[in-house]
N, C-alpha and C positions, 0 to 999 in steps of 0.2 A: 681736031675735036678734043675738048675735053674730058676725062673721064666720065662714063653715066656715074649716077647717083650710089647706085650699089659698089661701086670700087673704088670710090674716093678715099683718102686715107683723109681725117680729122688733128689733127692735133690734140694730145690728150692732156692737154689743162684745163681747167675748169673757171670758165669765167666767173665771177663773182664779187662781191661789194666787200672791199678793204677797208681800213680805217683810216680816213681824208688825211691822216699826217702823214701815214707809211711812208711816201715820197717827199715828206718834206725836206726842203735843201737850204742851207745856210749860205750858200755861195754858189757862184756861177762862173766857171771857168773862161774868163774873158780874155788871158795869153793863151800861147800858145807857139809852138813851132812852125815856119815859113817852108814847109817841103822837108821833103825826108834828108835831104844835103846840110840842113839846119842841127842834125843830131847830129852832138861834141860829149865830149867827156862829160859837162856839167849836166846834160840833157839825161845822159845813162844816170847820174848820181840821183838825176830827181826822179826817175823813173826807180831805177832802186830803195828811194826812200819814200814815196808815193803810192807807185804802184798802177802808173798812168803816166802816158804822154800823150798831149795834143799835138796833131800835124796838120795845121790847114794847106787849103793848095795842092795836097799829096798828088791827089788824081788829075786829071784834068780834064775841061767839059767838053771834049771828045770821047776820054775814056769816060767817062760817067755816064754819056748818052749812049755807047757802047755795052756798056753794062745793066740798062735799061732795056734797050732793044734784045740783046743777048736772053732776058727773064722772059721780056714778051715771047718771042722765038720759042723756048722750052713750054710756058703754059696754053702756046698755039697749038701742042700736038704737032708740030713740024717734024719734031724727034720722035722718032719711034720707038728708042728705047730707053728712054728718059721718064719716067715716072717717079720723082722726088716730089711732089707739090702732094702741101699738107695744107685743106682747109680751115678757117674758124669752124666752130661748131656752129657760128652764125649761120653758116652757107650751109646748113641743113635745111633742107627740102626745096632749096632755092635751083630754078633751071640752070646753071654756070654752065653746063655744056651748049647750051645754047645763046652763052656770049660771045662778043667779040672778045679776043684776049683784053684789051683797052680794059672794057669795065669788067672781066671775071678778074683780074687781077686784085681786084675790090673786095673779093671775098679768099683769098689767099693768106696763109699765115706764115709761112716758109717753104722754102727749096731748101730740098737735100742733096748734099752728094750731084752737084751741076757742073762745076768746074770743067770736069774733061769733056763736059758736051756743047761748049761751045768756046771758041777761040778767043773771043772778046773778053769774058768770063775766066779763062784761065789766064790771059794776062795779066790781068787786073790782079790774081793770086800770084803772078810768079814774076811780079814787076820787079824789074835788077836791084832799085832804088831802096824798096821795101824790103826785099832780101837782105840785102844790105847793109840795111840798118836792122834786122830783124838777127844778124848774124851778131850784130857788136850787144843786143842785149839779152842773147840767149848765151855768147859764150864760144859759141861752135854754128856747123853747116845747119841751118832751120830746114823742118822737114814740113811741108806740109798735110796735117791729117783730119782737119775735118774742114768740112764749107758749107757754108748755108747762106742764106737769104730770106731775111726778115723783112716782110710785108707788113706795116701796122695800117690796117685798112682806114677811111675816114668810119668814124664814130661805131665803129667795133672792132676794132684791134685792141685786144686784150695787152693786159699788163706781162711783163713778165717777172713772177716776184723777186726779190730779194734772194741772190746765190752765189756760190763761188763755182765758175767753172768746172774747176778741179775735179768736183764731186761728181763729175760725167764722165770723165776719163781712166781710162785703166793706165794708169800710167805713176809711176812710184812718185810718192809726196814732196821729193827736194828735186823735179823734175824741173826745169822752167821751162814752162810754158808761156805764150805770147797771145794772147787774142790781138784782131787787126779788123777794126768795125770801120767801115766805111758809109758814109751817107753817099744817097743818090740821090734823097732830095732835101729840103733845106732842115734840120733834124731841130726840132727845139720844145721849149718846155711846155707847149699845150699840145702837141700830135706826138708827146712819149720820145724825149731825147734819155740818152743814157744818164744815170746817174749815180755816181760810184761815192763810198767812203775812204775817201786817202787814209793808206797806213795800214790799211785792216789787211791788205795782204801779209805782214810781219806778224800776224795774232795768230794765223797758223787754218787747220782746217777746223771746222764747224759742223756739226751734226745735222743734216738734212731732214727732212718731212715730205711726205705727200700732203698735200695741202690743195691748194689752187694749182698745183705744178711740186714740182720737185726741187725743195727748194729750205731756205733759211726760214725756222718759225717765224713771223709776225713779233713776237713777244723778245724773240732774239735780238732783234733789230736796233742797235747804238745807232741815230742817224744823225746824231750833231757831229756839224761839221761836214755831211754829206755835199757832195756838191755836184750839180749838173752841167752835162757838157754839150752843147747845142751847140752845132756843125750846120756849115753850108754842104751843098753838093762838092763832092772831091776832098771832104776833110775826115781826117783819118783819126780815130782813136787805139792808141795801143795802150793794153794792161794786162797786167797781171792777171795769171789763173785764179791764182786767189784772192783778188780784192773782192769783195760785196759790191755790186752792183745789182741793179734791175731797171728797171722803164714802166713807168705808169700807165693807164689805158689813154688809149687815142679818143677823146671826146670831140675833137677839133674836125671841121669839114678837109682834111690838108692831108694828102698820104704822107706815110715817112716808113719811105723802102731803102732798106740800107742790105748789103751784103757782112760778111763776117767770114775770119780766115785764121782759123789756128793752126798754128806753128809749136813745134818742139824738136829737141835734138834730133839730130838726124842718129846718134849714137843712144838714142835712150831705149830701153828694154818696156816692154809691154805686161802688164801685172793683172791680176785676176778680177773678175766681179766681187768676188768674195774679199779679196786683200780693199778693193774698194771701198765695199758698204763696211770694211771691220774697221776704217777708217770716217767715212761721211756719212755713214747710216745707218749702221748696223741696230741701235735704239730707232732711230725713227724706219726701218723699212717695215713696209704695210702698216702705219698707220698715222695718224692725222696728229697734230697739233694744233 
């Protein structure tokens, strides 16, 4: 079963009417890397001077259907100690405990913290291949510390605005860190594929806002030159902590459930709230732009 009504957690961003260009993109990442065995010397250079790598094929459509089952499984209530699932604000006053997992997954925003509750699910985090490669472009042993799973429901899955990972992490600024986005299902530019600005990793950190989310001003936003990356099921994006990315809202009838898996040194030290925001938001925390 579901959570009832009164103990669901929400997600605390704020859906709301952006400006039609926010996501506009100049290009569309049509290469792309053949499996994780495909990263060479020249792949790190371009990820070094980018701040992204595409990997199609990564997964494959066993594990992807695995990793779909794996989410159903967890928002079944099968798990009894499993409570990560954060609703849209959409799925306010709406019966979800009284769906089938099928369609309450419809009004799901993300999974937290899932990984070690289900076998499937932690493969797909701790595959040799992505290790692997995740080890040649951090430097050192990848650790992995956060997992989630992003749900963009059809025609209400919010955006998620313009941010640099970084600015979530308590973790010191010359850190590298690796995001590892995976689609489950075909990811693309009308159901809110990712969309990043190459380079913007090297500009350094940026001041955050409370906004629509916790995130890059609107007014912040250089997006020439942004470019989106629209993935089949099993294809993989890796980037940088701090490139600028986000995802526009899901207007499209077509889910796009994709997982997500950040990695850092296994040797890296853990740094405070406060060294945080004196870095990402110490001006914007508590308040709007």
């Amino acid at each position: 079963m579901a959570a009832p009504a009164a103990e669901r957690t929400y997600d605390d961003g704020l859906a709301a009417p952006y400006a039609p260009d926010l996501y506009h993109y100049d290009h569309i990442a049509a290469d792309g890397l053949n499996g994780f065995d495909a990263i060479d010397d020249q792949a790190i250079a371009r990820f070094d001077r980018e701040g992204y790598l595409v990997v199609h094929n990564a997964f494959s459509p066993q594990e992807v259907k695995g990793g779909l089952d794996g989410l159903l499984r967890l928002i079944s209530g099968e798990v009894a100690d499993f409570n990560g699932v954060m609703y849209e604000r959409a799925a306010s006053g709406m019966p979800v405990d009284e769906m089938a997992p099928e369609q309450r997954q419809d009004y799901v925003r993300k999974f937290m913290w899932f990984e070690q509750h289900d076998e499937r699910l932690h493969a797909m985090a701790h595959h040799p291949k992505l290790l692997a490669a995740l080890e040649r472009l951090i430097g050192e042993t990848p650790f992995l510390f956060q997992d989630m799973a992003l749900l963009k429901p059809p025609h209400i899955g919010r955006e998620k605005p313009w941010h640099q990972d970084h600015a979530y992490f308590q973790l010191a600024l010359n850190t590298r860190v690796v995001g590892c986005w995976i689609a489950l299902d075909e990811a693309t530019t009308e159901n809110g594929c990712m969309i990043v600005i190459p380079g913007t990793h090297r500009q350094g950190p940026v001041v955050h806002f409370q906004r629509r989310d916790w995130q890059i001003c609107d007014t912040d936003i250089k997006n020439q030159g942004a470019t989106a990356v629209p993935l089949k099921p099993g294809g993989c994006l890796l980037f940088s902590s701090l490139i600028h990315h986000g995802t526009p809202t899901n207007n499209s009838g077509l889910r796009r459930r994709a997982v997500q898996f950040h990695y850092r040194p296994a040797s890296a030290p853990k740094t405070t709230v406060e060294e945080r925001l004196a870095i990402f938001g110490e001006e914007g925390k508590d308040v709007t732009c």
